[in-house]
Each structure stands twice: as C-alpha cells, then as structure tokens.
N, C-alpha and C positions, 0 to 999 in steps of 0.2 A: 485771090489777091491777099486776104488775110491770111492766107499761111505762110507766102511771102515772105509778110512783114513778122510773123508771129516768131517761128526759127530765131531769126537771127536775134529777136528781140528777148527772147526765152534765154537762148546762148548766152547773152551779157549777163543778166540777171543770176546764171550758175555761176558765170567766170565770179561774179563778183561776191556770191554765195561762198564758193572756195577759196576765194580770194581774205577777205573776210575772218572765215571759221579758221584759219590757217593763221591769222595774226593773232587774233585770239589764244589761242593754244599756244602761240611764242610766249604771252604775255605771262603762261604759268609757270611761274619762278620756281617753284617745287621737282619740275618736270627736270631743269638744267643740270648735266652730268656733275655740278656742283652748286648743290645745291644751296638758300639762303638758310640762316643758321645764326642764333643770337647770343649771351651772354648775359645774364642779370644779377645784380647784388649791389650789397653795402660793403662800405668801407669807410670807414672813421666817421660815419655817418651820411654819407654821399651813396647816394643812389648809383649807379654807373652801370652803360648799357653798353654791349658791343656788337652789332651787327656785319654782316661777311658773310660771305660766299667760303663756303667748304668742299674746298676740293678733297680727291682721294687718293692716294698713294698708286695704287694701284699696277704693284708690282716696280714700281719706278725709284731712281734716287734721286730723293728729293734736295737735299743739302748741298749744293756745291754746284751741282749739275742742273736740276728741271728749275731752279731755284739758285742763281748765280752767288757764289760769295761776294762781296764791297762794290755792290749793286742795288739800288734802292727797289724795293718789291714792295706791292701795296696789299700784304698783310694777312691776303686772302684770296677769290679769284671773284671775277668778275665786276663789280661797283668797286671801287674802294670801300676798304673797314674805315666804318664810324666806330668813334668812340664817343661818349656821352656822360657827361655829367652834372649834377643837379647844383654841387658845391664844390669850391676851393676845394683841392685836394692836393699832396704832395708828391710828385713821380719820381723817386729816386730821389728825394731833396729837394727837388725843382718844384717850385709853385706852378699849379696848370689853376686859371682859372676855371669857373662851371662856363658851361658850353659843349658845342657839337663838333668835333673836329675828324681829321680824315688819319688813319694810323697807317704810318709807312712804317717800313722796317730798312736795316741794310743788314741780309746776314754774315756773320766770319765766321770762319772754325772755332776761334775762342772767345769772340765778342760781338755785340749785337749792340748796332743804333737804333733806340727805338725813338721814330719820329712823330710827334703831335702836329700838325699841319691846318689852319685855320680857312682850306678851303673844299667844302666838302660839295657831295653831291656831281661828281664828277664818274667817268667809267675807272678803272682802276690801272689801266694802261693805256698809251698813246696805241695807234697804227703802226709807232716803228718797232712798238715790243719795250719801251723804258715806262716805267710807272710813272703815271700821270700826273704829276705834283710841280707846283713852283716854291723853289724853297726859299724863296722873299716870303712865303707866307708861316715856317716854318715856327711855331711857340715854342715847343722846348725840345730837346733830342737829350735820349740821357743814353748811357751805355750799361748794357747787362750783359750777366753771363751766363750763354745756353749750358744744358746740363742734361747727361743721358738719359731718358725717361725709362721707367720701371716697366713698363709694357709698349708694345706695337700698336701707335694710333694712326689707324689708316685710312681714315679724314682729318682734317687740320679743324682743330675745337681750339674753343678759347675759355677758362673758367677761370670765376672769380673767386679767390681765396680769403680768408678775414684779414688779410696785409698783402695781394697780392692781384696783377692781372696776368694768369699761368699760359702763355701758347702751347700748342700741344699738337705735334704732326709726324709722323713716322716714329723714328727712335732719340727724338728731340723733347725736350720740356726747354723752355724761354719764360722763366720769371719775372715779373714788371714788378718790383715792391711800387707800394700805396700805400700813404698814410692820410 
C-alpha cells in the first residue's frame, strides 16, 4: 500500500524538481543568444550607465531589414536600453535631467531619432513586434547622424566617449553628443 502511494508521490516531487531547475536556468541572463551587456563612464561630470541586451549580427543585415528604417526599436534586444544618469546633462543641446529613463531609437539611412522615454522597466517589445513605449512619456528625442564604422561589430556595444554615447552594431557607428 505504500508503494501505491509512494510512485506517484515521488513523480510529482521530480515533475516539480525539473520543473523548478529549468526556471532557474531561464533566469540566467548570460545564457540568452543576447546577451545583457552595460556601458559606464563620465561626461561633463555625470556618471552615465547604459544597460542592454546585445544581440549579434550574425551573418545577418541589420539596418533597414532585421532592424526596420522610420520604425521605433528599443535600442537593443530583449528589456529595453536603460539609460542613467546621476546629473543634468545636455543631449544634443536638449537638457535631460538626472534620472533612469528607457532609450528608443527610430533608425534612417541618414538620420537617427534618438529617444529618452521616462518609462522604464518594461520588456522592450510588445507581442505584435513594435517596441514597447508610450510616447506621452517621451523627455526629449534629438536627431543624429549614423556614420560608417571603421571595423565589423558583430554585437551591438554601446561606449561612452569624453563628449559622447557612441552605438555600435555591424558596419554602423551612431553618435549621441553629451555635454
């Protein structure tokens, strides 16, 4: 009579064992085909962080195609790109204040919205595939201009320059001045 009971009571305890160990291992964010990936530095005295999911190229075109032109894209993959900062800072002329905001992009062949967006913490695209943003929340959008990058970066990196937040993803550079 206890082996009975014992079977199917052992069973649930594995279902829920692998059940379990299997959520677990979703949870490691290192693991994901893009993986997270940050950004640090000063600029005019402002601390500024930027965190993102770094996808990879991977054989793929990115610009125009995986990646639509006069289409908002949040910046990176997976969460939205946080952008952070400690102080008032100048983004193209535009005052951002300090705070934690969510960085959309729209990209064009010759010119680039870059969007600060005051709601963060969200995934970085809806279910229908348009990046996840209400732009009633939108702080400042300025416009820049992408420019051929000197090497093939075949993860999308974000670095921060001494007047500058640089994107960087196939055969693209995308400048953000900062002052």
């Amino acid at each position: 009579m206890i082996s009975k009971t014992l079977k199917p009571a052992l069973a649930i305890c594995f279902s829920i064992l692998i059940l379990s160990s299997s959520s677990w291992a979703q949870q490691d964010k290192s693991q994901r085909a893009s993986p997270p990936d940050s950004a640090m530095g000063t600029i005019g005295g402002a601390h500024i962080k930027v965190t993102y999911g770094s996808p990879s190229v991977k054989g793929r075109k990115v610009w125009g195609e995986l990646v639509p032109y006069d289409k908002a894209w949040r910046a990176g993959a997976n969460e939205a790109t946080i952008f952070e900062t400690n102080k008032l800072i100048k983004v193209k002329g535009e005052k951002l204040p300090a705070g934690k905001y969510t960085l959309f992009a729209v990209p064009g062949k010759d010119k680039w919205n870059i969007i600060f967006n005051s709601q963060t913490g969200q995934w970085g695209i809806k279910r229908t595939g348009e990046a996840n943003y209400d732009p009633a929340n939108n702080v400042i959008t300025v416009s820049v201009k992408p420019k051929p990058s000197s090497t093939m970066n075949e993860r999308l990196k974000y670095q921060l320059t001494k007047n500058a937040l640089v994107l960087k993803c196939e055969n693209l550079e995308v400048p953000i001045p900062i002052k």
